[in-house]
TORBARO-124489 format. One record per residue: y, z, x of N, C-alpha, C in turn; residue in three letters. Coordinates in steps of 0.02 Angstrom, whole numbers, plus 50000, padded with zeros to 5 digits. Layout:
YZXYZXYZXala/...
This chain:
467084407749901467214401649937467774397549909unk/467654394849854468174390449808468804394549801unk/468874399249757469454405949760469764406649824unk/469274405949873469894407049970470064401949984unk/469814396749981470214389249990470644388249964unk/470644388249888471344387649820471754392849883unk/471584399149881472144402549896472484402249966unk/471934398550008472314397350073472684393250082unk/472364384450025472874379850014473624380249989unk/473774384649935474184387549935474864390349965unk/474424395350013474704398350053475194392250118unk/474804390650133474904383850184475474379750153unk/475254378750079475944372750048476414377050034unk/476704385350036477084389850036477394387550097unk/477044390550138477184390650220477534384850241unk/477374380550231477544374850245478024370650201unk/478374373650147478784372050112478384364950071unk/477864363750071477774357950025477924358649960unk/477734365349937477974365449881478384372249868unk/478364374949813478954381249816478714383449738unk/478824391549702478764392949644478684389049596unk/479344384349576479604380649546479394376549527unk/478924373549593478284367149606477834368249549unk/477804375749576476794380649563477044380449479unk/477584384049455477754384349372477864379049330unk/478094372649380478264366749335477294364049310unk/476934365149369476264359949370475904362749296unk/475894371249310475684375349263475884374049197unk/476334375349194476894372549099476574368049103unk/476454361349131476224355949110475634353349072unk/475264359949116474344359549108474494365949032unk/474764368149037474664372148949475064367548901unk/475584364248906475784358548886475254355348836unk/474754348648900474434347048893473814348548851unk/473594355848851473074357548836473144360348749unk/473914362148728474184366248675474324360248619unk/474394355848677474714347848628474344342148621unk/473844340548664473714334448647473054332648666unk/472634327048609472094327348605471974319948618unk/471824315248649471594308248664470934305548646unk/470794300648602469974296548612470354289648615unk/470004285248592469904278148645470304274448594unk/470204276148532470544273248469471414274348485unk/471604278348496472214281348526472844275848562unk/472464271448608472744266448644472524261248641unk/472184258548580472064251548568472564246948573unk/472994247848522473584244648527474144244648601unk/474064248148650474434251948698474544243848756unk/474994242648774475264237548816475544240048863unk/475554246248890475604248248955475094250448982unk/475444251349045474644252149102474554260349096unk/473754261849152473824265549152473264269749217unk/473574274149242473134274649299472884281449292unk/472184282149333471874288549329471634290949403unk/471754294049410471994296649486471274302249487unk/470784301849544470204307349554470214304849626unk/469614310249651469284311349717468564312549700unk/468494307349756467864307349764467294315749778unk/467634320749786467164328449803467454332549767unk/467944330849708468034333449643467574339349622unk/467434345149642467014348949609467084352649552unk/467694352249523467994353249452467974347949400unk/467834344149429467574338149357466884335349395unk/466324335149328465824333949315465854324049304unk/465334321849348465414313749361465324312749291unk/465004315749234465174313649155465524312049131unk/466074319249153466514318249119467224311649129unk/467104313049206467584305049229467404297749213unk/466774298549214466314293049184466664290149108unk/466704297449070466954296749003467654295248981unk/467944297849032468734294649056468964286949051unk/468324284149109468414279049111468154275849034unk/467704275349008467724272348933468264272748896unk/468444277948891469024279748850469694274948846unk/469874275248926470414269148966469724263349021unk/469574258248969469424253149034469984249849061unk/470214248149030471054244249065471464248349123unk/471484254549109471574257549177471564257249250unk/472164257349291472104258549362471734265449367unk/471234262149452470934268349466471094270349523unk/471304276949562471434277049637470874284549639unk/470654281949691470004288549713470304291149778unk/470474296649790470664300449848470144302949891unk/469904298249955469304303049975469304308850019unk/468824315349996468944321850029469564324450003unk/469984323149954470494329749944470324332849883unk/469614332549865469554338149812470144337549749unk/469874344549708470204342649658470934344649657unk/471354346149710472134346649702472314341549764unk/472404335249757472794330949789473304330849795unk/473514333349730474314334549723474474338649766unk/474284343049780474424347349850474094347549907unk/473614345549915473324344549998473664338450010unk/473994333649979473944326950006474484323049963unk/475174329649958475644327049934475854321449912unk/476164321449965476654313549992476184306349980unk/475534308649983474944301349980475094300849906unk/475174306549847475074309749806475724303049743unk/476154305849779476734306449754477174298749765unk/476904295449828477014290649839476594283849802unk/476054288149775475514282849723475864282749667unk/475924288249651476414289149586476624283649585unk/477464283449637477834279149639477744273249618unk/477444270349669477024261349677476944260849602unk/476524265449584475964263249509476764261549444unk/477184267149445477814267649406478274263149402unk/478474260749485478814254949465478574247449475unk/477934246149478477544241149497477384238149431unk/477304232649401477424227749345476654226949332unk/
């Protein structure tokens, strides 16, 4: 079920030029990036004077409400934006909603 959706979503943001290889290899590097480099707890950004936002959906079935739960302790000061119904790749079902939050949040004071 989960495996034919990923792969049909996919397929669709191919098809449809939303995204392209380049898209699919940059997101990837990022997430081994992330995972090879860097470790966060709450102590981390005490001192921290910028903002900071945490981006989920509400039918997330790849993260456990714990663990977002635990997110949020970590960053209370944090912006929160909940995407409802796009599961856990927003970034690609729901681009442009996606990408345009980005924006706002980046250059917004």
């Amino acid at each position: 079920g989960e495996k034919e959706l990923y792969k049909a979503l996919l397929r669709e943001a191919f098809h449809l030029r939303l995204v392209d290889k380049k898209d699919v290899l940059c997101h990837f590097r990022g997430l081994i990036d992330f995972f090879e480099n860097y470790s966060f707890t709450a102590d981390d950004f005490i001192d921290w004077k910028g903002r900071i936002l945490i981006i989920r959906s509400d039918n997330d079935k790849r993260v456990e409400r714990k663990s977002a739960e635990a997110l949020e302790r970590v960053y209370p000061q944090a912006s929160i934006h909940t995407f409802c119904g796009a599961g856990h790749t927003a970034n690609i079902s729901r681009t442009s909603e996606y990408v345009s939050l980005l924006e706002n949040f980046l250059m917004s004071k």
